[in-house]
PDB file of N, CA, C and O in Angstrom:
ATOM      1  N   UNK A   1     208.855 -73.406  79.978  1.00  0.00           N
ATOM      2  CA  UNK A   1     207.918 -73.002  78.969  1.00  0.00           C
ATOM      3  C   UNK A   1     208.387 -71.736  78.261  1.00  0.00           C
ATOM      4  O   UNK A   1     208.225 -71.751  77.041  1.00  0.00           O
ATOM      5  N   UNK A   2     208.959 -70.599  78.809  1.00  0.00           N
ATOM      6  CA  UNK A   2     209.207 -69.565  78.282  1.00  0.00           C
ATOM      7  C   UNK A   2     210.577 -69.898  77.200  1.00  0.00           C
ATOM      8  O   UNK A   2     210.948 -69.124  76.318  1.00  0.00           O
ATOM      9  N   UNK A   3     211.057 -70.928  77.442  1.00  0.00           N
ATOM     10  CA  UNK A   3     212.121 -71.428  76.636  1.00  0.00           C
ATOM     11  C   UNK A   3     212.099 -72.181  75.372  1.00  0.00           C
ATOM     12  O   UNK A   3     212.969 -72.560  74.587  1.00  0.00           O
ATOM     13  N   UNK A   4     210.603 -72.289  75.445  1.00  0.00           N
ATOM     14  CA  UNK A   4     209.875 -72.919  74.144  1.00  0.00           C
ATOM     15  C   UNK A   4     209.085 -72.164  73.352  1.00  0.00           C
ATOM     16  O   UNK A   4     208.757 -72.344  72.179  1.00  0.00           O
ATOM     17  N   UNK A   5     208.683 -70.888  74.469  1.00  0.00           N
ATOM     18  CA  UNK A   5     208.271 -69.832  73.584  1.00  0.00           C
ATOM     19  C   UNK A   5     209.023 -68.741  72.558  1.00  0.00           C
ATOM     20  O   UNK A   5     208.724 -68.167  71.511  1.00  0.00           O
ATOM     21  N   UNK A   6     210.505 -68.804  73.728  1.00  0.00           N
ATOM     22  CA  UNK A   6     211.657 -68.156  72.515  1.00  0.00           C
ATOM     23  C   UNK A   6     212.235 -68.661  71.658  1.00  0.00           C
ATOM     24  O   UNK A   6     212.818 -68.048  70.764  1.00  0.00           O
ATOM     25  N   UNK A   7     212.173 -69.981  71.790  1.00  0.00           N
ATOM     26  CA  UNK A   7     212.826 -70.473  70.834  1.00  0.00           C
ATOM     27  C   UNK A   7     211.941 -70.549  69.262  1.00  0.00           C
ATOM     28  O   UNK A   7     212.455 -70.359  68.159  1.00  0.00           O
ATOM     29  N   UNK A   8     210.403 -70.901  69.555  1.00  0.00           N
ATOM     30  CA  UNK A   8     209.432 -70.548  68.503  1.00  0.00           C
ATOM     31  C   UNK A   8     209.710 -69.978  67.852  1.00  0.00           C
ATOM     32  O   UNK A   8     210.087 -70.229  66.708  1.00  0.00           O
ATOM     33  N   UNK A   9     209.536 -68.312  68.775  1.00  0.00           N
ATOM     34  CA  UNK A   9     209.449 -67.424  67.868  1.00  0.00           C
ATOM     35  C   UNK A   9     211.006 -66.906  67.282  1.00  0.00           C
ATOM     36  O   UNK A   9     211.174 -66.076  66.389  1.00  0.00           O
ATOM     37  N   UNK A  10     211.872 -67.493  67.895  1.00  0.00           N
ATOM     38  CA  UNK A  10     213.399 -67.029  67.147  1.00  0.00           C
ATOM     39  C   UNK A  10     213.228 -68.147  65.916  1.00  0.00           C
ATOM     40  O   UNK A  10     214.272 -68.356  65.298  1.00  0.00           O
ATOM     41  N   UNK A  11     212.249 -68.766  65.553  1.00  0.00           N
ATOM     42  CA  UNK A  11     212.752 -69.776  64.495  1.00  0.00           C
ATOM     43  C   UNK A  11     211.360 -68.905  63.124  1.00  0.00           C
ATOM     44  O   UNK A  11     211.384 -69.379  61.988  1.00  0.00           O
ATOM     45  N   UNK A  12     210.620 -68.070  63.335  1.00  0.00           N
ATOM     46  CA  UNK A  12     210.034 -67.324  62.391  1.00  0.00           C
ATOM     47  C   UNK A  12     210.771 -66.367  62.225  1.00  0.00           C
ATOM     48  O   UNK A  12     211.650 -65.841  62.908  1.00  0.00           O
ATOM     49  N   UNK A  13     210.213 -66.125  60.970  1.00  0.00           N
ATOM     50  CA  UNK A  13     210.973 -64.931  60.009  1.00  0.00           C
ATOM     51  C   UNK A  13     210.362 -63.753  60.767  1.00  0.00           C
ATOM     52  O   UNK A  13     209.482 -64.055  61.573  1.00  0.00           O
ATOM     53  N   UNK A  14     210.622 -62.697  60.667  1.00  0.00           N
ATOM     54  CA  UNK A  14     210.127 -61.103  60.926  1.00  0.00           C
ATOM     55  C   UNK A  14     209.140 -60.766  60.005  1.00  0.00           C
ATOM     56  O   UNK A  14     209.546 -60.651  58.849  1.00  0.00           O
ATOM     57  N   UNK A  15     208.049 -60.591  60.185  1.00  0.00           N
ATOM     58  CA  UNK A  15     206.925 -59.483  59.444  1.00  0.00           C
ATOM     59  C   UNK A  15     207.475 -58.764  58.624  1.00  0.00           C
ATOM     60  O   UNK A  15     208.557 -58.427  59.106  1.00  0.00           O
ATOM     61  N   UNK A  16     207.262 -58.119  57.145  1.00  0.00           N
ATOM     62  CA  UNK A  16     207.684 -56.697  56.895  1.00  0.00           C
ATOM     63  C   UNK A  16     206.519 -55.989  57.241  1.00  0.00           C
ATOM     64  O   UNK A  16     205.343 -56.340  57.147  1.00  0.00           O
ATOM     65  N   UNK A  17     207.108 -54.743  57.732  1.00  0.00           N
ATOM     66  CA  UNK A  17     206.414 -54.089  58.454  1.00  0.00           C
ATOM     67  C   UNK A  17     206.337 -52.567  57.540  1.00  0.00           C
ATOM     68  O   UNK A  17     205.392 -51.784  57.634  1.00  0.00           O
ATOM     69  N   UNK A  18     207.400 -52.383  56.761  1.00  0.00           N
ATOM     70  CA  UNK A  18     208.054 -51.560  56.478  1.00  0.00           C
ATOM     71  C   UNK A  18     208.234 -51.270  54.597  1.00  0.00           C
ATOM     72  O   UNK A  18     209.262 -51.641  54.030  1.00  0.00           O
ATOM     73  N   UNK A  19     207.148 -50.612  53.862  1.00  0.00           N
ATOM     74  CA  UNK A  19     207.303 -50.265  52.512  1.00  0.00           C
ATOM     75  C   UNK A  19     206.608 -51.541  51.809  1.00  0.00           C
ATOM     76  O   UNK A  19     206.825 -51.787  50.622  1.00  0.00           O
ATOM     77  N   UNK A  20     205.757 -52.341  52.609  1.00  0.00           N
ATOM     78  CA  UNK A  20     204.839 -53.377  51.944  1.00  0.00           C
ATOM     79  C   UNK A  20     204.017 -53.032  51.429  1.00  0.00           C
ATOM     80  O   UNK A  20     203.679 -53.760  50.495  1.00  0.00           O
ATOM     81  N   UNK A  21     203.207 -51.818  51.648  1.00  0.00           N
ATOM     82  CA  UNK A  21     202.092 -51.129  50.644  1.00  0.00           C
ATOM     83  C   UNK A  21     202.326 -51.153  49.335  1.00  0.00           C
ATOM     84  O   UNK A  21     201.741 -51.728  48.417  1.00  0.00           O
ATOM     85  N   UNK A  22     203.993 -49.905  49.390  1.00  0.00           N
ATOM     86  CA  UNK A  22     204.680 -49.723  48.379  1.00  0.00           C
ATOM     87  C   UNK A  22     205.052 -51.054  47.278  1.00  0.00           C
ATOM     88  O   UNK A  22     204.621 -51.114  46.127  1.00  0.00           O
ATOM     89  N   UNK A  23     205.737 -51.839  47.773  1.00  0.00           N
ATOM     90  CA  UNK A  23     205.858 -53.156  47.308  1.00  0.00           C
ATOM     91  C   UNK A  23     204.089 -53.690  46.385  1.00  0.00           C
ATOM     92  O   UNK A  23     203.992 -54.027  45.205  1.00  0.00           O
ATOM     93  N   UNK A  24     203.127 -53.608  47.243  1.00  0.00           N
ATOM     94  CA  UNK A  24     201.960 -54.157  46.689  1.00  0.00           C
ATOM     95  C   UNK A  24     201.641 -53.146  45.696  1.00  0.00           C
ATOM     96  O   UNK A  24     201.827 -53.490  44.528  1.00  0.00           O
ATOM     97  N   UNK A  25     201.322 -52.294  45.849  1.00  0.00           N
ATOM     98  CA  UNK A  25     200.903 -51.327  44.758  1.00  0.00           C
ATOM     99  C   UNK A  25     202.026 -51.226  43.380  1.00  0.00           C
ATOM    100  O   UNK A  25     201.564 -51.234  42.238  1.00  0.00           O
ATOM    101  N   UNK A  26     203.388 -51.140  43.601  1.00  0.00           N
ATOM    102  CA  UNK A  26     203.913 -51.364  42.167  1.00  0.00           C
ATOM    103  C   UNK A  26     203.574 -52.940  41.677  1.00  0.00           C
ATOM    104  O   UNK A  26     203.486 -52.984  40.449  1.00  0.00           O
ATOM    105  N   UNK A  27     203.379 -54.139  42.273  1.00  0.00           N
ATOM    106  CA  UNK A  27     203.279 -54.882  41.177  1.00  0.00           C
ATOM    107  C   UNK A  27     201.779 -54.522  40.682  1.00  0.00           C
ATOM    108  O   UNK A  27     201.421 -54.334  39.519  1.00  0.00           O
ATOM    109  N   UNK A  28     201.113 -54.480  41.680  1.00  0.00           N
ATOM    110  CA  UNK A  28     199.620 -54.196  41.199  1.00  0.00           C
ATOM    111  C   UNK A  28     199.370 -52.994  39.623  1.00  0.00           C
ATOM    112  O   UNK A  28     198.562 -53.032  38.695  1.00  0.00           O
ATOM    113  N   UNK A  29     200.042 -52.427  39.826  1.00  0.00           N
ATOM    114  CA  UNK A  29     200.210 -51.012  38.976  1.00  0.00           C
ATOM    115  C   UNK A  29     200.831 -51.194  37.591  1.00  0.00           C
ATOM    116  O   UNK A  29     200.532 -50.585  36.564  1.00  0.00           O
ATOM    117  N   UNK A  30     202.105 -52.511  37.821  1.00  0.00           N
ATOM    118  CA  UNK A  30     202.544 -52.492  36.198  1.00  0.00           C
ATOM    119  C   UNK A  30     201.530 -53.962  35.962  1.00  0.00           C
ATOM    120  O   UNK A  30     201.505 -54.312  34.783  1.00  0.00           O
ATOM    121  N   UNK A  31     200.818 -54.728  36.793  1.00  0.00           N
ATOM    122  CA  UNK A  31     199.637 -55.291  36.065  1.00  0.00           C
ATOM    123  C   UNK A  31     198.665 -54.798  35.460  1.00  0.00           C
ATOM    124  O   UNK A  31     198.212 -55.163  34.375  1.00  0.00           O
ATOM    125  N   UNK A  32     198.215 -53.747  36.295  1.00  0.00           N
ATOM    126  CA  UNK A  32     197.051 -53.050  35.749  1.00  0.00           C
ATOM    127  C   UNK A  32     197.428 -52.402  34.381  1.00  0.00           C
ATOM    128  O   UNK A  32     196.743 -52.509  33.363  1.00  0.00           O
ATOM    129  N   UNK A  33     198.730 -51.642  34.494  1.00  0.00           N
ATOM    130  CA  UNK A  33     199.076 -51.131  32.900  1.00  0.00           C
ATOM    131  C   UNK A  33     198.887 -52.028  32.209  1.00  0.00           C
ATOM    132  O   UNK A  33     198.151 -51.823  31.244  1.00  0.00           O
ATOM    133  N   UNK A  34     199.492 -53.460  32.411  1.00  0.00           N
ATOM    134  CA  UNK A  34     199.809 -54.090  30.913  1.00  0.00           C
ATOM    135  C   UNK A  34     198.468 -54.846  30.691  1.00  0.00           C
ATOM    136  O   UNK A  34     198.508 -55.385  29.585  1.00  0.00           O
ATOM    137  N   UNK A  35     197.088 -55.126  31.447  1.00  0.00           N
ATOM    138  CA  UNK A  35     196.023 -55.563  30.874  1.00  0.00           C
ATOM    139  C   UNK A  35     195.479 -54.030  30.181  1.00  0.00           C
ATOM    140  O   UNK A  35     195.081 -54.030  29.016  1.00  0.00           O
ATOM    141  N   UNK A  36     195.495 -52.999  30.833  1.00  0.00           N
ATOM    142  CA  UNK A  36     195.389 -51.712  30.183  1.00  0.00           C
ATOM    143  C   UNK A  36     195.847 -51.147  28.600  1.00  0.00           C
ATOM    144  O   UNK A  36     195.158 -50.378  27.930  1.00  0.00           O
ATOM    145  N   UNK A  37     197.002 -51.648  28.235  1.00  0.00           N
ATOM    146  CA  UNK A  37     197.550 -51.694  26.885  1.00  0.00           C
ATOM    147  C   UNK A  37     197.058 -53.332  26.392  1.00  0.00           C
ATOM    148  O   UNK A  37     196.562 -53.342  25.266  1.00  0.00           O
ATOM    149  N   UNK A  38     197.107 -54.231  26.847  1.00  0.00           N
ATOM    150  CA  UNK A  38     196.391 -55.262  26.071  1.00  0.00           C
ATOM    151  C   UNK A  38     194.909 -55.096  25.466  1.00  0.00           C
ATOM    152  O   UNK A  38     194.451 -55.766  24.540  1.00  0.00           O
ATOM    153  N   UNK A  39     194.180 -53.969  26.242  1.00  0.00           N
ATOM    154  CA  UNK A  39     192.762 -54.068  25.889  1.00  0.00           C
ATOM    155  C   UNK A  39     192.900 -52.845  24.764  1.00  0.00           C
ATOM    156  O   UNK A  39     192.150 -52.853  23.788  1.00  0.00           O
ATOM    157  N   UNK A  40     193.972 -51.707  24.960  1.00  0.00           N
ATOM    158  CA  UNK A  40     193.541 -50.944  23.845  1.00  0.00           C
ATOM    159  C   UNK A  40     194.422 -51.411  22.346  1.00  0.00           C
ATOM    160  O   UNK A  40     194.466 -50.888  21.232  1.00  0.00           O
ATOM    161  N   UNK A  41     194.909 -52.334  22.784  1.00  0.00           N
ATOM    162  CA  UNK A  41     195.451 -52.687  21.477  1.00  0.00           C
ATOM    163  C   UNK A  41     194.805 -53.915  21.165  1.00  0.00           C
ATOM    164  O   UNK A  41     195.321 -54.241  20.095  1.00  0.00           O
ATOM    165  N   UNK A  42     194.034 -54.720  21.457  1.00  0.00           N
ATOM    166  CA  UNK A  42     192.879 -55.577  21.386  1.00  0.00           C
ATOM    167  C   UNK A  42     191.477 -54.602  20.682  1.00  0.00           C
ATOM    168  O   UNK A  42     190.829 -54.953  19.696  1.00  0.00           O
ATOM    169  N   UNK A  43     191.314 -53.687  21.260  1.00  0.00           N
ATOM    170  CA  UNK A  43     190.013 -53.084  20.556  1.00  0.00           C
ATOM    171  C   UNK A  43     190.823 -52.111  19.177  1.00  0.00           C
ATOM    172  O   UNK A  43     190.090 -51.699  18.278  1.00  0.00           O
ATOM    173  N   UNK A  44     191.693 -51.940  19.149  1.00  0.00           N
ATOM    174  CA  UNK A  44     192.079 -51.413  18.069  1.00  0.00           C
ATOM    175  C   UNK A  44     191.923 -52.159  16.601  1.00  0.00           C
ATOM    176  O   UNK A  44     191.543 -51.759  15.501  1.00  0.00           O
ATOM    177  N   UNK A  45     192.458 -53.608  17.168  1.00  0.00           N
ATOM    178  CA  UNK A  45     192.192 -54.278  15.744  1.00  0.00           C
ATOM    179  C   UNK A  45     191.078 -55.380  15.652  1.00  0.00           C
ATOM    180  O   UNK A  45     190.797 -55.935  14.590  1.00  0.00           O
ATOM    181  N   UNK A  46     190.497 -55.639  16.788  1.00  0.00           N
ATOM    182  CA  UNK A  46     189.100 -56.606  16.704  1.00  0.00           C
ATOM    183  C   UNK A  46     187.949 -55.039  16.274  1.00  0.00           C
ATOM    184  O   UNK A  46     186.976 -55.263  15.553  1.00  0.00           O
ATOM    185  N   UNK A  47     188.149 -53.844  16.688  1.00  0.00           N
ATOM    186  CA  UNK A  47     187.115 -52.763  16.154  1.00  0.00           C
ATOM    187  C   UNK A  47     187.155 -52.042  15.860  1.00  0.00           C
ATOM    188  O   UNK A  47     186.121 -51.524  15.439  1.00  0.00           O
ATOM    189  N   UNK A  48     188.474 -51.299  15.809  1.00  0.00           N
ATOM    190  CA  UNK A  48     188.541 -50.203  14.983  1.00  0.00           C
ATOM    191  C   UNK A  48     189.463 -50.121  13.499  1.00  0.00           C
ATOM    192  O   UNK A  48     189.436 -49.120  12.784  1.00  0.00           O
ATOM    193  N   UNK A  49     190.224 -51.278  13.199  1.00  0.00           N
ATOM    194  CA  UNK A  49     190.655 -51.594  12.198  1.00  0.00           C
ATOM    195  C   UNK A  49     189.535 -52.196  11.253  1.00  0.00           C
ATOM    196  O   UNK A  49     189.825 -52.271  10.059  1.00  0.00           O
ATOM    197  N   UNK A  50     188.005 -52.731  11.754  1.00  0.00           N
ATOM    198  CA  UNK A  50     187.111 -53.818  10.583  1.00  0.00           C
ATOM    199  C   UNK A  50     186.660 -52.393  10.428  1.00  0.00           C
ATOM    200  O   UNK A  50     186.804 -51.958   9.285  1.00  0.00           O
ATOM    201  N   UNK A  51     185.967 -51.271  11.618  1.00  0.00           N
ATOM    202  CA  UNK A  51     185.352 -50.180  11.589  1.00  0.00           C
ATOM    203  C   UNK A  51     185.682 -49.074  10.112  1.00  0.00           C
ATOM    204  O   UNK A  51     184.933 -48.389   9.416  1.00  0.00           O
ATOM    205  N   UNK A  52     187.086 -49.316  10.093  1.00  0.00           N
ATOM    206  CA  UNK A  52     188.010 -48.880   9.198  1.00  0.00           C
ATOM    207  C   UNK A  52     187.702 -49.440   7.818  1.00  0.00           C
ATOM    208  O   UNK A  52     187.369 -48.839   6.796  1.00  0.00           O
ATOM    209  N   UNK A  53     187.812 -50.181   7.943  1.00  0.00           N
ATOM    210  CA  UNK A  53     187.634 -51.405   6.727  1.00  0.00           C
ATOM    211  C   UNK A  53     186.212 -51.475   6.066  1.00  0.00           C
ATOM    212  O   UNK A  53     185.962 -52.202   5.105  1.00  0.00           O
ATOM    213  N   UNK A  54     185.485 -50.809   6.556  1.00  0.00           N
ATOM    214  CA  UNK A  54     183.828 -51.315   6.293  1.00  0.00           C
ATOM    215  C   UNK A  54     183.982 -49.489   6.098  1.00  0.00           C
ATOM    216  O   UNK A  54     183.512 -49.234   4.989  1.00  0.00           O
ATOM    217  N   UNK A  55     184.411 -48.334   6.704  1.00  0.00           N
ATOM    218  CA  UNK A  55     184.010 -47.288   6.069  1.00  0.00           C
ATOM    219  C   UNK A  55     184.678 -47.083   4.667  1.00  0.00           C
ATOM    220  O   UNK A  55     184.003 -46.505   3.816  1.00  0.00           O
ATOM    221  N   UNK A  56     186.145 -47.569   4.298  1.00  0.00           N
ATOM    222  CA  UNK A  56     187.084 -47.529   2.969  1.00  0.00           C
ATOM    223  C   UNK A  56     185.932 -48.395   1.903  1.00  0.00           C
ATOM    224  O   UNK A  56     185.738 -48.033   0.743  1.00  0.00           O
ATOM    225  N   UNK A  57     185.414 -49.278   2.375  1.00  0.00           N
ATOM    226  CA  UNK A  57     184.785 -50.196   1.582  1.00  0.00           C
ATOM    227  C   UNK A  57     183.464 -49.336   0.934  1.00  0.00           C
ATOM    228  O   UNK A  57     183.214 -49.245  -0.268  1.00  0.00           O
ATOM    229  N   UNK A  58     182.838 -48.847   1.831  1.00  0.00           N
ATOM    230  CA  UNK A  58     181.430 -48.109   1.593  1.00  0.00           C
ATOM    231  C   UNK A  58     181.927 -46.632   0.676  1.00  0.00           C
ATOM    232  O   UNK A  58     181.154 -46.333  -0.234  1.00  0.00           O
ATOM    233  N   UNK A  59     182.825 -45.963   0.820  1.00  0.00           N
ATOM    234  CA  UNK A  59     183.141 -45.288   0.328  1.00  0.00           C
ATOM    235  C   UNK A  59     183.577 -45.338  -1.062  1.00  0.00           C
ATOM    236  O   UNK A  59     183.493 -44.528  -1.985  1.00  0.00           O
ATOM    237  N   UNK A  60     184.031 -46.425  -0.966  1.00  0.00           N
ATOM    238  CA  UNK A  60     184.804 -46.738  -2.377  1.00  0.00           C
ATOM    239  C   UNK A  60     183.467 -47.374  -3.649  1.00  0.00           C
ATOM    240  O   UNK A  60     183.328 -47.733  -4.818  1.00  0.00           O
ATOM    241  N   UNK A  61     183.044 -47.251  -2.908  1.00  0.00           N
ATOM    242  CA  UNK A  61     181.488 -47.811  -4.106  1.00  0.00           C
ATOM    243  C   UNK A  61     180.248 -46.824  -4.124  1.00  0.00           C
ATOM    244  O   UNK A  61     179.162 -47.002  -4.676  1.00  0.00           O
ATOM    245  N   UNK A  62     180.728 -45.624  -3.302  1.00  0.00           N
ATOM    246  CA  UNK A  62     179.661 -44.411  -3.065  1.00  0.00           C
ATOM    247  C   UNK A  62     179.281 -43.848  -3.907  1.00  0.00           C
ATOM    248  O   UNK A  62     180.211 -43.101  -4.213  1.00  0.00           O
ATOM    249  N   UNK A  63     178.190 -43.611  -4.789  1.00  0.00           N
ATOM    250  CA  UNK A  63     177.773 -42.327  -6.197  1.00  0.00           C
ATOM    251  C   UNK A  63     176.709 -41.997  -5.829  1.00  0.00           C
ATOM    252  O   UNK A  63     175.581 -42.488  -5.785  1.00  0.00           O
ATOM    253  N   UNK A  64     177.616 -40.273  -5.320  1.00  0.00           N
ATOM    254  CA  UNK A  64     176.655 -39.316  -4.875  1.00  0.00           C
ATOM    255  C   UNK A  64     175.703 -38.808  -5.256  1.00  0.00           C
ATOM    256  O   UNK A  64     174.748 -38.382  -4.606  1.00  0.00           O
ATOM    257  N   UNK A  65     175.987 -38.808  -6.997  1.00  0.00           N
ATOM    258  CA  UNK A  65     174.765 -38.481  -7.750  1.00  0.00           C
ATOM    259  C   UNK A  65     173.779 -39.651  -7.759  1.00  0.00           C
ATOM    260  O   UNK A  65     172.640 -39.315  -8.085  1.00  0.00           O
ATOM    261  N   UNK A  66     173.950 -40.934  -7.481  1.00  0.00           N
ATOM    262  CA  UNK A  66     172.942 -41.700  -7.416  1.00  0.00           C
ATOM    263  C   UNK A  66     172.008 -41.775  -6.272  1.00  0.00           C
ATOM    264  O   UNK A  66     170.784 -41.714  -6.390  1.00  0.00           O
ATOM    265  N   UNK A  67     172.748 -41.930  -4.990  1.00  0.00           N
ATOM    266  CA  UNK A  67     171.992 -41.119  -3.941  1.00  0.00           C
ATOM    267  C   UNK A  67     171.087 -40.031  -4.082  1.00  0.00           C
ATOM    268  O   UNK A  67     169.999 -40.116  -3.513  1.00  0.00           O
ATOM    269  N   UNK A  68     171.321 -39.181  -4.645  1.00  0.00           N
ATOM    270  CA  UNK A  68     170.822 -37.923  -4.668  1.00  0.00           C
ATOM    271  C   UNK A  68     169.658 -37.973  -5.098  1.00  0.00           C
ATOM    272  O   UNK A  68     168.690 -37.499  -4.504  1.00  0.00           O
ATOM    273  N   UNK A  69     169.613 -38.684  -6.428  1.00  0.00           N
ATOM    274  CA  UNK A  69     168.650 -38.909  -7.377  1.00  0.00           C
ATOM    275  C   UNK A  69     167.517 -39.772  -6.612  1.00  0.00           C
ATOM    276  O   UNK A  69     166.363 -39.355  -6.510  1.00  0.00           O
ATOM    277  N   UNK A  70     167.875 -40.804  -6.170  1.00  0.00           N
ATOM    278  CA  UNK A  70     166.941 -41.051  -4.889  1.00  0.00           C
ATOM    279  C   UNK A  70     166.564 -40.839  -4.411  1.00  0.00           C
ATOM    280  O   UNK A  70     165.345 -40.896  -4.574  1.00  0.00           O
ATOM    281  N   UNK A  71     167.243 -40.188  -2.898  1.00  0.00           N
ATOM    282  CA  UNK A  71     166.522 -38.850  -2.246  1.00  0.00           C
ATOM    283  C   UNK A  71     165.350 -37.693  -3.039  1.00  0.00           C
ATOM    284  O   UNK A  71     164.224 -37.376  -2.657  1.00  0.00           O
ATOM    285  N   UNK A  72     166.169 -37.213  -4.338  1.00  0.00           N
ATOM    286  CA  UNK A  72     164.777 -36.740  -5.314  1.00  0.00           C
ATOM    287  C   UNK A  72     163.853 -36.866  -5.342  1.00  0.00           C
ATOM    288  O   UNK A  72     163.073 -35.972  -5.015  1.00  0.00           O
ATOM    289  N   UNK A  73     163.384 -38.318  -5.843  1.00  0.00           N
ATOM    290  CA  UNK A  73     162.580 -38.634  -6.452  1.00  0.00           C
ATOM    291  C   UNK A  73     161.447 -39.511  -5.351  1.00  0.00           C
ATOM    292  O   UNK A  73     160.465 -40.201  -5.625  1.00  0.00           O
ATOM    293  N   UNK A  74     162.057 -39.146  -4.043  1.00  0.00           N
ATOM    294  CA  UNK A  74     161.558 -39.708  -2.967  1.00  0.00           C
ATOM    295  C   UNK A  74     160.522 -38.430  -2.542  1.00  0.00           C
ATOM    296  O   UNK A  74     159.495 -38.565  -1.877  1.00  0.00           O
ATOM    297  N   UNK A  75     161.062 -37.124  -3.104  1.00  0.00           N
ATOM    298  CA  UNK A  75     159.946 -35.541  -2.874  1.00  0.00           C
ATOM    299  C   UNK A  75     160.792 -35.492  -1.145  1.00  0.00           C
ATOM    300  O   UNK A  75     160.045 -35.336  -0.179  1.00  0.00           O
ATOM    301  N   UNK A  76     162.046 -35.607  -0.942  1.00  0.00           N
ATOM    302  CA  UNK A  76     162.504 -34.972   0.509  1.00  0.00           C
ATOM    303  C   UNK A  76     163.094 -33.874   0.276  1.00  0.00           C
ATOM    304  O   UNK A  76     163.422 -33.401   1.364  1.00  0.00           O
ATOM    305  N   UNK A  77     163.491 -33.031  -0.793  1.00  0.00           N
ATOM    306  CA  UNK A  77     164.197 -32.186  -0.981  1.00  0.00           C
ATOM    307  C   UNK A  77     163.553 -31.396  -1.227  1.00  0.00           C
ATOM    308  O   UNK A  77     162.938 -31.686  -2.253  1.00  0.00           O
ATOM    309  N   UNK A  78     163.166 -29.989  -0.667  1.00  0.00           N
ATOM    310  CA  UNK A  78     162.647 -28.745  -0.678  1.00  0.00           C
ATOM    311  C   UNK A  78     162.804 -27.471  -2.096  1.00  0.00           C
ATOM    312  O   UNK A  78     162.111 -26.645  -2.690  1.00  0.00           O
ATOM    313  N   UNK A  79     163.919 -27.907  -2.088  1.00  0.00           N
ATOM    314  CA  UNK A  79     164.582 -27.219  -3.553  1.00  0.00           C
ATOM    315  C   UNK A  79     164.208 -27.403  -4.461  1.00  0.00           C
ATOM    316  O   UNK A  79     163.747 -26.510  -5.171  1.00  0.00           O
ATOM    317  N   UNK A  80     164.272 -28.961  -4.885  1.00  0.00           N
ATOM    318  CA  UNK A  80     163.862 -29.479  -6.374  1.00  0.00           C
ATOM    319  C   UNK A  80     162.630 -30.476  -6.484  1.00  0.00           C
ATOM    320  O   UNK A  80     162.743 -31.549  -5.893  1.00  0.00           O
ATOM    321  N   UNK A  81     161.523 -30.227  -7.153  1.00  0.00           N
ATOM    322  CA  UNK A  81     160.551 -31.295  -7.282  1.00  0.00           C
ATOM    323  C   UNK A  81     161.002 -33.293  -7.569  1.00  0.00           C
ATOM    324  O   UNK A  81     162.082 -33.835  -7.807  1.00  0.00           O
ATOM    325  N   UNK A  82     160.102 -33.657  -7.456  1.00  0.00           N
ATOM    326  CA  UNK A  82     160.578 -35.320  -7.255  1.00  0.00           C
ATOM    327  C   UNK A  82     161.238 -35.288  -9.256  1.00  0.00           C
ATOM    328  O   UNK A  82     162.206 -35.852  -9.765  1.00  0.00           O
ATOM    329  N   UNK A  83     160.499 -34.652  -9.680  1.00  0.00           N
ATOM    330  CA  UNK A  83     160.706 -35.368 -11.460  1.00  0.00           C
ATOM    331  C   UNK A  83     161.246 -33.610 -12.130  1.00  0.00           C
ATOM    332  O   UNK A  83     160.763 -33.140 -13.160  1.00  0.00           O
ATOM    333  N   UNK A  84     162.166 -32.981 -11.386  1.00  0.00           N
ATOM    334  CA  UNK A  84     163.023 -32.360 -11.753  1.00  0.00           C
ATOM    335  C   UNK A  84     164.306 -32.633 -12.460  1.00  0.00           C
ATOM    336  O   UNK A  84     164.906 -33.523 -11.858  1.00  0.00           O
ATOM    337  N   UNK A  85     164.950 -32.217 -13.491  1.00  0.00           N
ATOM    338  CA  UNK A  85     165.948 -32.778 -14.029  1.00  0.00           C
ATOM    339  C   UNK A  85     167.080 -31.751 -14.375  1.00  0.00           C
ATOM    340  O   UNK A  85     168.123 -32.136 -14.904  1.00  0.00           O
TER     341      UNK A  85
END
């Protein structure tokens, strides 16, 4: 029997015993980076490129004096009466 037990175990490989943490944690680590750069370059252009796009847009059609005149004539402004000119 003991001759069936060495022979068993001479026919398995050896455990690593030795820098397997190490081993697990770098692949773990350049996975985690690269979903890490996938998500900020994913939110860059699904939200902060339209974010972009929708403030150039609003801006570009903005008249401050028309605003203003609004606000006026709404009586929120302390300074000037609603039908000041």
């Amino acid at each position: 029997m003991s001759d069936a037990v060495a022979s068993s175990s001479n026919s398995l490989p050896r455990p690593q015993l030795k820098g397997r943490h190490a081993k697990f944690m770098t692949k773990h680590l350049a996975i985690s980076i690269g979903f890490a750069l996938a998500s900020v370059y994913l939110t860059k252009v699904f939200v902060n490129d339209k974010r972009k796009a929708a403030y150039a847009e609003y801006y570009k059609n903005y008249d401050i004096e028309e605003n203003f005149n609004r606000i006026r004539k709404l009586g929120l402004f302390e300074s000037c009466g609603p039908d000041d000119e």
